[in-house]
Each structure stands twice: as structure tokens, then as C-alpha cells.
RONUZA-962682 format. One record per atom (N, C-alpha, C, O): z, y, x. Coordinates in steps of 0.2 Angstrom, whole numbers, plus 2048, in hexadecimal, padded with zeros to 3 digits. Atoms other than C-alpha are relative to their C-alpha. Layout:
BEGIN
ZYX ...
// end
This chain:
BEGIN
8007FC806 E01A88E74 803807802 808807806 7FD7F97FF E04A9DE75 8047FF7FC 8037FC7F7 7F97FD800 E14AA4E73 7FF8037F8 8038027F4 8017FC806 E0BAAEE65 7FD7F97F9 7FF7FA7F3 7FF804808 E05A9EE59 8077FC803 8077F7800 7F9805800 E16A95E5E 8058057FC 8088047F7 7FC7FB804 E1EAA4E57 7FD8007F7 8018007F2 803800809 E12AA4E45 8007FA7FE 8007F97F8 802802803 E0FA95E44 8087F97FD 8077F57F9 7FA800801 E23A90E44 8028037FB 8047FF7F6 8007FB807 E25A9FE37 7FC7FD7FC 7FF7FC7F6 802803806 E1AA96E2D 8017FA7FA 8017FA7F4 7FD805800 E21A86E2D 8058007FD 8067FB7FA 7F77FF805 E32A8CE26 7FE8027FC 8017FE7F8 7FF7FC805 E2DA97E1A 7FA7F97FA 7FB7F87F4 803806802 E20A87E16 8057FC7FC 8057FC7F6 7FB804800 E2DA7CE16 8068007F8 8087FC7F4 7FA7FF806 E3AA84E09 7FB8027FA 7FF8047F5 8047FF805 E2BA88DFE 7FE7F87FC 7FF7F67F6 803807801 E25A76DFD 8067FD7FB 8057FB7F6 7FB802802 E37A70DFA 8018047FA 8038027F5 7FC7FB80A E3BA7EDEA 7FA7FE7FE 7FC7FB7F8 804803806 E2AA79DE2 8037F97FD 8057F87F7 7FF807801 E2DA66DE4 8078017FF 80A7FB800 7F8803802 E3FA67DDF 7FF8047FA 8038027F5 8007FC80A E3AA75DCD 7FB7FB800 7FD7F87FC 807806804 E2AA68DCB 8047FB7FC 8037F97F6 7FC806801 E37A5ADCC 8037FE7FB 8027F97F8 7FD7FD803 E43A61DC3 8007FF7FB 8047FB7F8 8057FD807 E3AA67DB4 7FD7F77FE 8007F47F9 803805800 E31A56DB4 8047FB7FE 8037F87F9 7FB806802 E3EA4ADB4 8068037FA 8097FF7F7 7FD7FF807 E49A53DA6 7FA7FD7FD 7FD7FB7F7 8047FF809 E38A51D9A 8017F6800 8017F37FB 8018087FF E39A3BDA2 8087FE7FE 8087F87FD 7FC8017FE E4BA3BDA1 8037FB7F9 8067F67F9 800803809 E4DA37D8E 7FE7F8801 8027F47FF 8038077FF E42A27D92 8037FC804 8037F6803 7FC8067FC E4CA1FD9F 8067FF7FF 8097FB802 7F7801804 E5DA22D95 7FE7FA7FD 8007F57FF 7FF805803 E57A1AD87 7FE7F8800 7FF7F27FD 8018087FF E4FA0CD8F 8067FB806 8057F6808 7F98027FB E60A09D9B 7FB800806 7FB7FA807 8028017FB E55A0CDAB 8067FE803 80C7FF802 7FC8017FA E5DA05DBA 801806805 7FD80A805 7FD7FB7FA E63A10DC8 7F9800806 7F6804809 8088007FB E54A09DD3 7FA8017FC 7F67FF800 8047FC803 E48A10DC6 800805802 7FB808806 8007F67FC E4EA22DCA 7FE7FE808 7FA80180A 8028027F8 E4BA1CDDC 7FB802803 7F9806808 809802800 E3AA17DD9 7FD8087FD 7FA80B801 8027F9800 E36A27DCF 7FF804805 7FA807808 7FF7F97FB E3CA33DDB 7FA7FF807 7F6803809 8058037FA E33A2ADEB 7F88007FE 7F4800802 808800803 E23A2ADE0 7FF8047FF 7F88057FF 8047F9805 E23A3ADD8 7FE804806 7F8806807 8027FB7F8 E24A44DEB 7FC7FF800 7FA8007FA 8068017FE E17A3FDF0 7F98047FE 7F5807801 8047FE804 E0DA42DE3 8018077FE 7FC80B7FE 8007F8801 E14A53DDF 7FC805805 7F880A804 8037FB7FD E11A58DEF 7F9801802 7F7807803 8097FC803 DFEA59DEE 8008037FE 7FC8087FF 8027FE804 DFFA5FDE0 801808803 7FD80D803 7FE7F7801 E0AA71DE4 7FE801809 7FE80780B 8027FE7F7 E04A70DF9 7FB806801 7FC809806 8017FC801 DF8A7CDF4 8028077FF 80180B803 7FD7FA801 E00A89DED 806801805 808807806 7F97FF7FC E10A86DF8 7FC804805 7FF80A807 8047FD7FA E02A8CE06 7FF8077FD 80280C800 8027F9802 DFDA9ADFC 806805802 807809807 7FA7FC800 E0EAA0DF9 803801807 808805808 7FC7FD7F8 E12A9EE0E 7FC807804 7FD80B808 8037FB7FB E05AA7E12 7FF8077FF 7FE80C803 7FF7F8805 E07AB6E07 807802801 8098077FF 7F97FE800 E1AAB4E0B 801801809 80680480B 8018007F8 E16AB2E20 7FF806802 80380A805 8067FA7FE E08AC0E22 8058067FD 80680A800 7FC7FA802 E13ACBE16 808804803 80A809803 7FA7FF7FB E24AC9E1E 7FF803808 80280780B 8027FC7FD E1AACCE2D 7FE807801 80080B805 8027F8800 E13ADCE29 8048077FD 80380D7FD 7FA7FA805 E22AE2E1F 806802807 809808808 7FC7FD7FA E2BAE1E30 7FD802806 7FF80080B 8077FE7FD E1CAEAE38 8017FC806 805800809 8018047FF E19AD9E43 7F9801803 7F6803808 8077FF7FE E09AD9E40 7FD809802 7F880A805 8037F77FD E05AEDE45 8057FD806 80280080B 7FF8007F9 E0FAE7E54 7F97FC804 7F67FE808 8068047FE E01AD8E57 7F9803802 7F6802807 8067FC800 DF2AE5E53 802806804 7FD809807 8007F87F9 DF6AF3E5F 8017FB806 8017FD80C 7FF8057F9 DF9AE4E6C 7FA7FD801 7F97F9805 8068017FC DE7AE3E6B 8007F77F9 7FA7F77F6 801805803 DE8AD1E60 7FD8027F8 8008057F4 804800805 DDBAD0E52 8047FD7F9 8087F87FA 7FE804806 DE0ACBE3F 7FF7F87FF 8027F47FD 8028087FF DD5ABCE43 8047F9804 8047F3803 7FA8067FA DE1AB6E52 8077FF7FE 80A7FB800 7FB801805 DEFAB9E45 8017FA7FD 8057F57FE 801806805 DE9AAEE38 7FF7FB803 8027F6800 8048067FF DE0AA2E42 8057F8800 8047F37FD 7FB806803 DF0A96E45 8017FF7FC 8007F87FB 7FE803806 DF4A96E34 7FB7FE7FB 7FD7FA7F7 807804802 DE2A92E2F 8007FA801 7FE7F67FD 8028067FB DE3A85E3A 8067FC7FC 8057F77F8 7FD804806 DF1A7EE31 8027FE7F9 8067FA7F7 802802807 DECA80E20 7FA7FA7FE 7F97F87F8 8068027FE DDCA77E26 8027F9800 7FF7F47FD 7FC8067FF DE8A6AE2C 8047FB7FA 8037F57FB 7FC801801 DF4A67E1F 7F87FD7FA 7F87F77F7 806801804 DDFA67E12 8007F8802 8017F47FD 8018087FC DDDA56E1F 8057FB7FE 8027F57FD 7FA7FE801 DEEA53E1C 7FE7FB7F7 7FD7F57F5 7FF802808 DECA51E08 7FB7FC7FF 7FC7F87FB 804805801 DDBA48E09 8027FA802 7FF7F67FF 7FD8057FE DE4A3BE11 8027FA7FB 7FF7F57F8 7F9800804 DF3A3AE07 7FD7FE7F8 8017FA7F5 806801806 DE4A3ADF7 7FF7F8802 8007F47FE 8048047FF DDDA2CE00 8047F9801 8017F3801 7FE8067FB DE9A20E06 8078007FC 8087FB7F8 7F9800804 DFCA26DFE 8007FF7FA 8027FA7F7 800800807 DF9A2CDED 7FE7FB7FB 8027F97F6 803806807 DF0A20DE2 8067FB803 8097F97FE 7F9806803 DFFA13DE8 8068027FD 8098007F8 7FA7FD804 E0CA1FDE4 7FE8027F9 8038017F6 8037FF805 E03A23DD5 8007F87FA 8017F87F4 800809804 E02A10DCD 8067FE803 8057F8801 7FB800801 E12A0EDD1 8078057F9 80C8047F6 7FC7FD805 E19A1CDC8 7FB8007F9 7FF8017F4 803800807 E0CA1BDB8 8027F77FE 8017F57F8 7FC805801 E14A08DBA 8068007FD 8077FD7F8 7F9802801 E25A0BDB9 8018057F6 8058027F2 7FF7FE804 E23A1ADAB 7FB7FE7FA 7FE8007F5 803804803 E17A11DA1 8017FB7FB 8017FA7F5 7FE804801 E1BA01DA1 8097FE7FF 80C7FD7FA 7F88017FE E2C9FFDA7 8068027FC 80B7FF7F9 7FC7F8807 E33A0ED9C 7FF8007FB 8038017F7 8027FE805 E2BA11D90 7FD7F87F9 7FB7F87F3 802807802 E269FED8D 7FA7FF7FB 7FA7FC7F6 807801801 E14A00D89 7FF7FA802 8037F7805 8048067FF E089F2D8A 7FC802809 7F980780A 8027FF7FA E029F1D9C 7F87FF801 7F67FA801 8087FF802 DEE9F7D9E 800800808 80280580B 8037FF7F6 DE79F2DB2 7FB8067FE 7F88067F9 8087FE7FE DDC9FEDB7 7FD7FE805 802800809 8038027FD DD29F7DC4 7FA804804 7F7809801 8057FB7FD DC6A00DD0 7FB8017FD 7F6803801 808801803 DB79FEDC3 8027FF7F9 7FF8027F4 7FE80280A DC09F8DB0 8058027FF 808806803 7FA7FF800 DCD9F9DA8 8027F87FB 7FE7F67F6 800807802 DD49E9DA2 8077FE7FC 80B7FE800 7FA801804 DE49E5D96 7FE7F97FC 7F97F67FC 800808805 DE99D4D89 8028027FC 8068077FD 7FF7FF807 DEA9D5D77 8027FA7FC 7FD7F77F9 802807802 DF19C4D71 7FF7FB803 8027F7807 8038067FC DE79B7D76 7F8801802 7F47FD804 8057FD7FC DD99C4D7B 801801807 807801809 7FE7FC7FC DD69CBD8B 7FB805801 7F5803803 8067FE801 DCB9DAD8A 7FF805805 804809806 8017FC7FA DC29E3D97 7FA8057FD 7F68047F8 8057F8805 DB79F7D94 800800807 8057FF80B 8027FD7FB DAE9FBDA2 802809800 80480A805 7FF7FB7FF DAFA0FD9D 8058027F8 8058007F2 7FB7FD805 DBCA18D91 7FF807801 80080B806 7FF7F9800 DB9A29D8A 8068027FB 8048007F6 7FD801803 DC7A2DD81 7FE8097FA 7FF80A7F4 8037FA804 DC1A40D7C 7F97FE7FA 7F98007F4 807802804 DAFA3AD74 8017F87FA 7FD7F57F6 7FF805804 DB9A2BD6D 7FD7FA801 7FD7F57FD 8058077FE DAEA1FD76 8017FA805 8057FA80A 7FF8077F9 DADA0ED80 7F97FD800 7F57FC7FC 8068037FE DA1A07D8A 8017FA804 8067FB808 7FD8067FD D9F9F4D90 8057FE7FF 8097FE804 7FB805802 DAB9EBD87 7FF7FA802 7F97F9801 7FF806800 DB09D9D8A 8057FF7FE 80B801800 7F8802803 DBB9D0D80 8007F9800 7FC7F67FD 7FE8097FE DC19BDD84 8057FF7FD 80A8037FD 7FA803804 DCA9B3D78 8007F9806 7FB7F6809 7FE8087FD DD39A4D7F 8037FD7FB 8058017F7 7FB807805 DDD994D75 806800803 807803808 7F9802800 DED990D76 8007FB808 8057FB80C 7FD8067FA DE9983D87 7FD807806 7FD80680C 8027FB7FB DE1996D8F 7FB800801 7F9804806 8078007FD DCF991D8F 7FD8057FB 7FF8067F5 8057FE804 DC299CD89 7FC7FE7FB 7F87FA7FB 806805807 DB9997D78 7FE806800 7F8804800 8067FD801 DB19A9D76 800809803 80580D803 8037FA7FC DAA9B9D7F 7FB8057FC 7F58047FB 8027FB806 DA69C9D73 7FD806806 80180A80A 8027F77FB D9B9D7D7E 7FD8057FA 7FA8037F5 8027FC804 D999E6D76 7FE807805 80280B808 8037FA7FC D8D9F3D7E 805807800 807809805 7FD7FC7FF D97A02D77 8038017F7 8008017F2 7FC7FE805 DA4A06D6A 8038087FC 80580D7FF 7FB7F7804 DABA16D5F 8057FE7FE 8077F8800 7F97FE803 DBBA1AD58 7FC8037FA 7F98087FB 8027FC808 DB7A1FD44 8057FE7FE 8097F9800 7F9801806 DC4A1FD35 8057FA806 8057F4804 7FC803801 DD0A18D3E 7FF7F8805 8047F4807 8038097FF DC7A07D45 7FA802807 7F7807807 8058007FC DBCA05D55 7F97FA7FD 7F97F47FC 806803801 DA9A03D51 7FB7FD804 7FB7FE80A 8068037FB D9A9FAD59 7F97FE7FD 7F87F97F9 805802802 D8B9F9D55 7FE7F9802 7FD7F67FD 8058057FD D839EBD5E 8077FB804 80A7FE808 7FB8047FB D909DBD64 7FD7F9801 7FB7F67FC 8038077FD D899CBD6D 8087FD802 80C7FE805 7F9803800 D969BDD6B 7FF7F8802 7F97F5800 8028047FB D959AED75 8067FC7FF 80B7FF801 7FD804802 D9F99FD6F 8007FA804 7FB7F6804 8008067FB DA5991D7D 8017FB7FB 8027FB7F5 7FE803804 DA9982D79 8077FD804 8057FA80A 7F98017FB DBD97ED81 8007FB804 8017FC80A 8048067FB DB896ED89 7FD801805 80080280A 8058017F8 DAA96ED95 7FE80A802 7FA80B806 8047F97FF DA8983D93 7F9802801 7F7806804 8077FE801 D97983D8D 8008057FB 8058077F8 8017FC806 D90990D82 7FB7FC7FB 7F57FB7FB 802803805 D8F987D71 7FC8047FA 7FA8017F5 8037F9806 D88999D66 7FF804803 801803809 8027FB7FD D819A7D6B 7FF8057F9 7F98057F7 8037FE806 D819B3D5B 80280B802 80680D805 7FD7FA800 D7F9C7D5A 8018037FA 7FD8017F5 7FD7FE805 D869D2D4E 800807800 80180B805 8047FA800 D809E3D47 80A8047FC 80D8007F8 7FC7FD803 D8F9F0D41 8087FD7FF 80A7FC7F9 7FA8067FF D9F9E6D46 808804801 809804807 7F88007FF DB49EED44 8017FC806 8007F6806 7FD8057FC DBB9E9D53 809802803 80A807805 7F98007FF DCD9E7D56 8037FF808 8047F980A 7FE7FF7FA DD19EED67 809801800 80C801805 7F87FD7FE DE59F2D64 801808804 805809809 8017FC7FC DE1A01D69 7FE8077FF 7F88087FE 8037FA802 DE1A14D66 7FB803807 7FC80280D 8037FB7FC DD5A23D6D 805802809 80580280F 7F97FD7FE DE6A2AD73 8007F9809 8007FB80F 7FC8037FC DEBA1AD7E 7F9800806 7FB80180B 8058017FC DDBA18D87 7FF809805 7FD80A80B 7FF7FA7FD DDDA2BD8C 808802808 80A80680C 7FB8017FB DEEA26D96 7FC7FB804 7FF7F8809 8028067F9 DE3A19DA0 7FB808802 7FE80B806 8037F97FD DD6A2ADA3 807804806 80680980A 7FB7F87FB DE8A33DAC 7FF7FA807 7FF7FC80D 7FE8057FA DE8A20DB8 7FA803805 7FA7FF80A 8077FF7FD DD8A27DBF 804803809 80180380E 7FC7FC7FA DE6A2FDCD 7FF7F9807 7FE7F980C 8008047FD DE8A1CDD2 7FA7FE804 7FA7FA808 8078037FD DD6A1BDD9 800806808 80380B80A 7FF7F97FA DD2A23DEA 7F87FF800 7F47FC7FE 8097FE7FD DC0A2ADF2 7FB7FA7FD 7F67FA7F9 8038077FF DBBA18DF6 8007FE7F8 7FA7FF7F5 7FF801805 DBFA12DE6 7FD8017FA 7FB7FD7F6 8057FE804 DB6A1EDDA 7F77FF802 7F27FE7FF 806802801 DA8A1BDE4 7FB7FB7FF 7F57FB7FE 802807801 DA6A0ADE4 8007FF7F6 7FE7FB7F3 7FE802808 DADA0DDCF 7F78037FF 7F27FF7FD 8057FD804 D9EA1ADCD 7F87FC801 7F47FC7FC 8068037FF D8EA0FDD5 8037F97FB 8007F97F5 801806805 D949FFDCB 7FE8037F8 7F98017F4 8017FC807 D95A0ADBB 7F88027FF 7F68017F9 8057FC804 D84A12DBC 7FA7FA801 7F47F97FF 806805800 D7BA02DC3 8017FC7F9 7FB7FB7F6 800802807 D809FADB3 7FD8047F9 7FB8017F4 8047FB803 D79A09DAB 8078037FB 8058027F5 7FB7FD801 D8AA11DA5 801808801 7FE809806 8007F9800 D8DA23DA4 808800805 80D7FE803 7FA7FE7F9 D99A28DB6 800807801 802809807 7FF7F87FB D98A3ADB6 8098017FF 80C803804 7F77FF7FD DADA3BDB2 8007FE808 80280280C 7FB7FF7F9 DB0A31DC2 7FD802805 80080180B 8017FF7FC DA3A37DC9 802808804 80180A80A 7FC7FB801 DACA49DC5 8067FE806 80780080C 7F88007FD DBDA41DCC 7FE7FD807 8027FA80A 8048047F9 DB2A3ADDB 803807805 808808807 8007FB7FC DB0A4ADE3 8068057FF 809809804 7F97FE7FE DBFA50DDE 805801805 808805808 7FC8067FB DC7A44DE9 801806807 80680880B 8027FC7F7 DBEA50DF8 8038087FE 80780A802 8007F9801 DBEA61DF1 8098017FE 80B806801 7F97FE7FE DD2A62DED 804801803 807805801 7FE8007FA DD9A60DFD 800806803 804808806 8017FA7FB DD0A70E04 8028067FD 80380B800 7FD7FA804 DD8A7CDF6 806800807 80280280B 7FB7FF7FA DE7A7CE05 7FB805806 7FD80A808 8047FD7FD DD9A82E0F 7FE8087FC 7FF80C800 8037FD804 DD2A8FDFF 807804801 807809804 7F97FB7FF DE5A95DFD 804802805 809805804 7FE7FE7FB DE9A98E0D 7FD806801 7FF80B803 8047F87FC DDAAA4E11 8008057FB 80080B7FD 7FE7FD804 DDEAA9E00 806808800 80580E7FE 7F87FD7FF DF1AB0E04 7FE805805 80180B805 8027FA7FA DEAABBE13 7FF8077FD 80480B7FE 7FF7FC803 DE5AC8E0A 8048067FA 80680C7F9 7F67FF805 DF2AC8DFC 803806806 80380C807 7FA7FC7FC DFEACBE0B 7FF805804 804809805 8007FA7FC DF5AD8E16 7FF8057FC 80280A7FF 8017FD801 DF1AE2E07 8078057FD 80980B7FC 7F67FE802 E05AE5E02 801804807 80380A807 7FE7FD7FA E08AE8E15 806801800 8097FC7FF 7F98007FE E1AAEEE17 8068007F7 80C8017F6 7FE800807 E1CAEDE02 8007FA7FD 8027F97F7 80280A7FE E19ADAE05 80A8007FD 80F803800 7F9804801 E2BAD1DFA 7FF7F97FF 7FA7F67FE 801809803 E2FAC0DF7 7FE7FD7F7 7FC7F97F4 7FF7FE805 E30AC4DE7 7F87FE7FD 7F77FA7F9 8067FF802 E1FAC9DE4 7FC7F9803 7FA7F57FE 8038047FB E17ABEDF1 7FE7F77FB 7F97F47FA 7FD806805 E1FAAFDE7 7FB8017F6 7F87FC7F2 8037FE807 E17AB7DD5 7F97FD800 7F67F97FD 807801801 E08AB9DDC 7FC7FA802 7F67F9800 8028097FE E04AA7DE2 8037FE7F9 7FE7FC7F7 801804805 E0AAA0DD2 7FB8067FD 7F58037FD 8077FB805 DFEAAEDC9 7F97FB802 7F57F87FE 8058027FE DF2AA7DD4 7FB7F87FE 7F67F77FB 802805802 DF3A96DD3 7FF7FE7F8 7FB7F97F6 802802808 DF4A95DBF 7F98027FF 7F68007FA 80A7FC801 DE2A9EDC0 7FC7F9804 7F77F6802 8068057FF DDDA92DCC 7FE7F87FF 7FB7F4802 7FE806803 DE2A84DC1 7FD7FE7FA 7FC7F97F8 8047FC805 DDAA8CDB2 7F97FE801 7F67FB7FD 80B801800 DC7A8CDB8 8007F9804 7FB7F6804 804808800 DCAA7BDC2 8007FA7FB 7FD7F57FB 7FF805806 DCFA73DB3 7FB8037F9 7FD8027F3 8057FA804 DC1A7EDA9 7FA7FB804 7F87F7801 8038037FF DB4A77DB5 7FD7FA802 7F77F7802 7FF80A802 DBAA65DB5 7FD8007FC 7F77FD7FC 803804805 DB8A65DA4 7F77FF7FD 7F57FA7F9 8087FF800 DA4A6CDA6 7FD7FB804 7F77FA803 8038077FE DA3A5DDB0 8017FB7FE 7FD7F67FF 800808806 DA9A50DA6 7FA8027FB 7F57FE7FB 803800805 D9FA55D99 7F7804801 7F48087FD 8077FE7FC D8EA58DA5 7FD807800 7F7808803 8037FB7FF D8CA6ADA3 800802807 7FB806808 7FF7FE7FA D90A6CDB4 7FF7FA805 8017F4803 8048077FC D87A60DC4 80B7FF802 80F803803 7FB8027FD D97A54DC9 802806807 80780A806 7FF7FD7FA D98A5EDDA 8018077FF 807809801 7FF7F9801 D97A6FDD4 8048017FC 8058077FC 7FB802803 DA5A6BDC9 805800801 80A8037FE 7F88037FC DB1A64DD5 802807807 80680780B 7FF7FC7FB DADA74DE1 7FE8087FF 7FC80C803 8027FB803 DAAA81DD5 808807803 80880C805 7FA7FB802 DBDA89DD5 804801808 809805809 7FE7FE7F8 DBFA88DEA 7FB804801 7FC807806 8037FB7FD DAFA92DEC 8018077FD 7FF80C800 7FD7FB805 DB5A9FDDE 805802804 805808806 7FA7FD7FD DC4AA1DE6 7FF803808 80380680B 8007FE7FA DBDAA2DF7 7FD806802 7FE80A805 8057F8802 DAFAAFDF3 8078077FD 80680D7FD 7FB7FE802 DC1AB6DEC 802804806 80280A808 7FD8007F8 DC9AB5DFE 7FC806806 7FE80A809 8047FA7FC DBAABEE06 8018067FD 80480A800 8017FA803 DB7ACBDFB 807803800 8088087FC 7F87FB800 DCBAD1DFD 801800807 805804809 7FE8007F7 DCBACDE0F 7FC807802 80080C803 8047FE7FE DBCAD8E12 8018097FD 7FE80D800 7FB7FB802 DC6AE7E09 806802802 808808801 7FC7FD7FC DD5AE6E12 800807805 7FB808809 8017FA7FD DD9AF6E1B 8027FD808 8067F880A 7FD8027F8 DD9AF4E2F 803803803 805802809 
// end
């Protein structure tokens, strides 16, 4: 390796380094004051906070990796240039491109880096911590989600919904299994699809299949036109199994979204948080090529100050239209793909057209 990326791409790494760490510790911060009420009054254990803390990193950091890039690279190239560095580099004959290139090459890196960590870390760190604050803490009723259902007991129900909308108030594929007192099945209720009205989930059409405890035959078979049905269970609680969606990885959605649509089930949500999966990772990539600009344009007017602003400005914009074009893809106006990769080429068309204005 040259003298000259061993030199930038060290500078990078520090100023990376103490960025990563001040988000993840204000994310943390902020976050466990609003959780902290919950683990008073449930007398958490000591190895709860443990468990939090170990689970939350993780997770946090995907989330702010991103912007922390943004902000090195806009706080790198800037401090560079404020200490005319870079006007030493460019009369030395070295191009903007052989500047940057290192540090490309490691926002490139850390994009690989976060698909990983998507793929293989998060979703366990993730059903650990919506475990402990959920269940543990907050002492909800415990709802599996499963790579395909989602599955909870009611009693002496056990009832499984292949899909939950909780915006449109609907459910699709229902099963609900009663058992007896010795745990055997006596009867089995499907219900193609459910509403939420006044108060009560409705169904139009439920096919009800009556065993008999003994031998497990089916002794009835009756259906039923316009039927109340008593899930225990509001819009609302079905919208915190939609945040579990974090627990799934790549692999996971895509094996959820073929079972969903071979059954004939509407998959465009996971087929939205499918591609997700891929397109969030490269924003590391998006905001690094992003910051380039930013920083050459200030030149020796480049502060931390600013530098810092303008990466949070940035990032809440670009948080704004991915969570604006999500929502155009939950709700089909936008093709799943074009959805999940509308707000990296917006900002990338962004990155050019400011690079391409800079002064040489």
C-alpha cells in the first residue's frame, strides 16, 4: 500500500471511528432513557441491561453507519482542504480521483460489511432484543414470527395468520386450532381473510372442521357465512409483529415471499423489505460519494461544525424520501424494486451533479 492511501485512509478511520462512537452512544442514550421506565418498573435484572446493550450496538450500528460515513467524509476531504493538503496533493500532479479512490474503496467496503451483518448478525440481535423488551419487560403475550407466519396462543387456542396488515386492518390465512384439556385437537377454523370493524374482527367466509379427540378423524365439516371472530387482538398489536420483520434476513423473505404468493396471498410488503435487505447496505456507498462534494465545495471554509450539520441535514432528507418511497411500495404504487432503490439513485444523481460543479 502507498504512503499516500496509508496516510488518508488512516485519517479516515479516526475521524470514522469517533463519529460512529458519538452517534452510537446519542442513539443509545436517547433510546434507553425512553426503555428505562420499563425495566424500573418491572425490577429488570442487571443482566437485562447487559443483554440490551450487547443487542442494541449492533443494531444501532447499521442503522447510523451511514451517515457516520457521510459525516467522515465531509469532515476528512474538508479538514484536508482547510489545511491546503489537498492543493498540496493537486500540484503534485495527483488527481481528485486518486484522492478519493481509497476512501471509496472503503465505503464500498464497510456497504459489504453491513450486507453481511443484515444478513447473518442482525435479525439474531434483533429477536433477542424485541424478546427481552417485549416480552420480558414489558410482559406482553409472546407472538413467534416464523420465516412465513406468525403464530401466538389464546387459551386453549393456537392461532396462526399467514399475513397481517395492520394499516388496511386486515388478515389473511388464518388458522385457529382449539384443543381440550388432554391437548388434542377437537377443531380447526380457516378463515380466508378477516377485517377489523366496530371494534370486532370480521370474516366473511370461515370453513370449520370438527375432529373427533379419539381417533382424530374429522367428524363435521360446516361453513359459515359472516362470523365475529375472537382473536384477542387489536390492529395496533399485529403492527408490532410488522416492526419483527427486522428478525428475517435476505434468505428468509425470500423463501416468506414465494410461499405467500404460491398460496395466492398478497407479498408485495415483504417483497418491499426483500430488496431492501440489498439496497440499504450501499447507502454507505451513496453517502460517501455523497460527502465528496459537500467537502471540496467549502475548501479551506470546511468546520466540524458545519460538516457535522450538514450530514445530519442530509441524512434526515434522505430518511424522509426512503421512508416516502417505502411507503409507495407497501401500498403498490411503486414496483417492489423501484421502491427499495428509488432514494440511492436520487441521492446519487445528487452526488454527480455536485461533483461535476465543483471548481478544479
Amino acid at each position: 500500500m502507498k504512503i499516500l492511501n496509508r496516510f488518508l485512509i488512516s485519517y479516515f478511520m479516526r475521524i470514522l471511528s469517533l463519529s460512529t462512537a458519538a452517534f452510537i452512544g446519542i442513539y443509545l442514550l436517547i433510546d434507553f432513557f425512553e426503555k428505562v421506565d420499563d425495566f424500573i418498573d418491572h425490577n429488570a435484572a442487571a443482566w437485562d441491561y447487559v443483554v440490551y446493550l450487547a443487542n442494541s450496538i449492533p443494531v444501532i450500528l447499521v442503522q447510523i453507519l451511514p451517515l457516520a460515513i457521510l459525516t467522515t467524509m465531509v469532515l476528512t476531504l474538508g479538514g484536508l482542504s482547510r489545511t491546503n493538503e489537498v492543493t498540496a496533493m493537486r500540484a503534485c500532479g495527483v488527481s481528485l480521483w486518486r484522492i478519493v479512490q481509497p476512501l471509496m474503496t472503503l465505503a464500498l467496503l464497510f456497504s459489504f460489511i453491513l450486507l453481511l451483518l443484515n444478513e447473518f448478525v442482525i435479525p439474531w440481535n434483533a429477536k433477542k432484543l424485541n424478546y427481552l423488551l417485549d416480552v420480558k419487560i414489558s410482559g406482553k403475550r409472546h407472538v413467534q414470527l416464523t420465516r412465513n407466519e406468525i403464530w401466538y396462543r389464546s387459551k386453549n387456542q393456537i392461532i396462526n395468520i399467514a399475513v397481517a396488515n395492520s394499516q388496511q386492518k386486515q388478515l389473511q390465512g388464518i388458522a385457529i386450532f382449539t384443543f381440550n384439556n388432554q391437548q388434542k385437537i377437537i377443531d380447526r377454523q380457516d378463515i380466508p381473510m378477516a377485517t377489523y370493524v366496530d371494534n370486532h374482527w370480521y370474516a366473511i367466509t370461515l370453513n370449520e372442521r370438527i375432529f373427533d379427540p379419539k381417533t382424530g378423524d374429522i367428524i363435521k365439516l360446516v361453513t359459515h357465512k359472516g362470523v365475529t371472530l375472537d382473536l384477542n387482538k387489536q390492529p395496533e398489536d399485529f403492527a408490532r409483529q410488522e416492526n419483527l420483520k427486522n428478525e428475517l434476513n435476505f434468505r428468509q423473505l425470500v423463501a416468506m415471499v414465494k410461499k405467500l404468493e404460491s398460496e395466492g396471498y398478497d407479498a408485495t410488503r415483504q417483497r418491499v423489505d426483500m430488496h431492501n435487505r440489498i439496497a440499504t447496505p450501499f447507502t454507505c456507498l451513496i453517502m460517501g460519494f455523497l460527502g465528496i462534494p459537500f467537502a471540496l465545495q467549502r475548501g479551506r471554509n470546511s468546520n466540524i461544525a458545519l460538516g457535522i450539520g450538514l450530514s445530519l441535514g442530509i441524512g434526515v432528507v434522505y430518511f424522509i424520501i426512503q421512508s416516502l418511497v417505502t411507503a409507495f411500495g407497501y401500498s403498490s404504487a411503486l414496483p417492489p424494486f423501484i421502491a427499495a432503490w428509488t432514494a440511492n439513485f436520487i441521492f446519487l444523481l445528487l452526488g454527480v451533479w455536485l461533483l461535476l460543479n465543483v471548481k478544479e
